[in-house]
Phi, psi and omega in degrees: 000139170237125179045046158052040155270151130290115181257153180223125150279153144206128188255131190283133182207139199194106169047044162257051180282003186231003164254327174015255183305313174272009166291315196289309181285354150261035155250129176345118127339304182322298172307298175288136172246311182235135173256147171222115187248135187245111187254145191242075184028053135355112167279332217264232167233013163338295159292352170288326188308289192318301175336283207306313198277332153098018181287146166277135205215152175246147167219136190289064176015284211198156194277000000 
């Protein structure tokens, strides 16, 4: 939390299962209280990543 804010990412994602997890580890904790990744209907395993990683995550039927 920053000044008693919450900050929320959201991260925009399309077929990213080979950037994901180092997208994710590289934003600050400190900073970020929550990620929210809204994936635009992924073929890949993009949202099995999101589960493992614990993101709270919305996905689109088809882009």
């Amino acid at each position: 939390m920053i000044n008693k804010s919450k900050v929320i990412a959201v991260l925009p994602a399309f077929n990213a299962e080979k950037t994901l997890e180092k997208t994710v580890s590289d934003i600050s904790r400190e900073i970020v209280d929550e990620i929210i990744l809204v994936d635009d209907g992924s073929s890949d395993n993009t949202i099995s990543i999101a589960k493992e990683l614990g993101l709270t995550f919305y996905s689109h039927e088809k882009k």
